[in-house]
N, C-alpha and C positions, 0 to 999 in steps of 0.2 A: 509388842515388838514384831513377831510373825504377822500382823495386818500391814502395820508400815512396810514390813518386807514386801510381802505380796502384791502393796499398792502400787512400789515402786518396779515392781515387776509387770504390773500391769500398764503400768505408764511406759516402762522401757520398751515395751510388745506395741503400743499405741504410736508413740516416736517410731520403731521400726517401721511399721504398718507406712506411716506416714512420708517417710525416705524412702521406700519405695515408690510411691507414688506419684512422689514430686521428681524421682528419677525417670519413672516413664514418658511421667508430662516435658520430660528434660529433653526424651530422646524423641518422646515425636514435635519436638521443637526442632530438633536439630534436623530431623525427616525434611518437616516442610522446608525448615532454610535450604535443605541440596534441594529437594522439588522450586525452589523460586530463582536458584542461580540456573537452575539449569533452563529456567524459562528463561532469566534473562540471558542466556548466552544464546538459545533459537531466536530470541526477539532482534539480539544486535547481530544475526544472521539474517532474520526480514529485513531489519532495517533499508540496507542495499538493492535489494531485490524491490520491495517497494516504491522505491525513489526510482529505481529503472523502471518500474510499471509504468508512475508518473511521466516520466520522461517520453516510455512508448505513445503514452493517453495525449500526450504534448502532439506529437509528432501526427500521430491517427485525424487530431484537428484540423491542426495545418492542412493535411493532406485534403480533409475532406472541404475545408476551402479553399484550395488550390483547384480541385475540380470541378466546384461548382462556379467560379470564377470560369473556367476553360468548356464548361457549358454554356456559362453566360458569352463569351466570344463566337464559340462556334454558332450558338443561336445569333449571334448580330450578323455574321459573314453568312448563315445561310438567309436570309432575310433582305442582305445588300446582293447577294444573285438572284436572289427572285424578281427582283426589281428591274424593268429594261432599263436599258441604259440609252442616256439621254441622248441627243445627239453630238452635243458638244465634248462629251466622255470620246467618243466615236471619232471624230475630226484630232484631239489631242491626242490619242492611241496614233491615230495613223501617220501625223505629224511627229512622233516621236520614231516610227518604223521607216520614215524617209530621212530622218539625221541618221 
């Protein structure tokens, strides 16, 4: 009778042991869950800020073919005055200064 007591006392002390343990693993469960909301609430804070990146990286594009477009003109307009000019360019200038 005092063994079965004791086993059962042993067993209660093991079960205890054991609800501890699963209560720890409870709380750093519950750790990481506030560590993942809180990632996600900075992440749907990037989010915005990202897509404005994108947007700039859009714009930076454009831009930069917009100017090489407008190097491409300038280099054809400096190319058409290097060029004399014919004599007939010359007669319809002057023709157009006498209307």
């Amino acid at each position: 009778m005092n063994q079965s007591v004791n086993n059962m006392d042993q067993n209660m002390s093991l079960m205890s042991k054991n609800m501890t343990t699963i209560a720890v693993k409870l709380n750093r469960l519950d750790d990481i869950s506030k560590d993942m909301s809180q990632i996600n609430t900075k992440m749907s804070v990037l989010k915005p800020m990202l897509a404005n990146m994108q947007e700039m990286n859009n714009n930076m594009i454009g831009m930069q073919k917009s100017m090489l477009w407008m190097q491409k003109d300038i280099s054809q307009l400096r190319s058409s005055f290097s060029k004399p000019m014919r004599v007939f360019d010359f007669r319809s200038i002057f023709i157009i200064f006498l209307i």
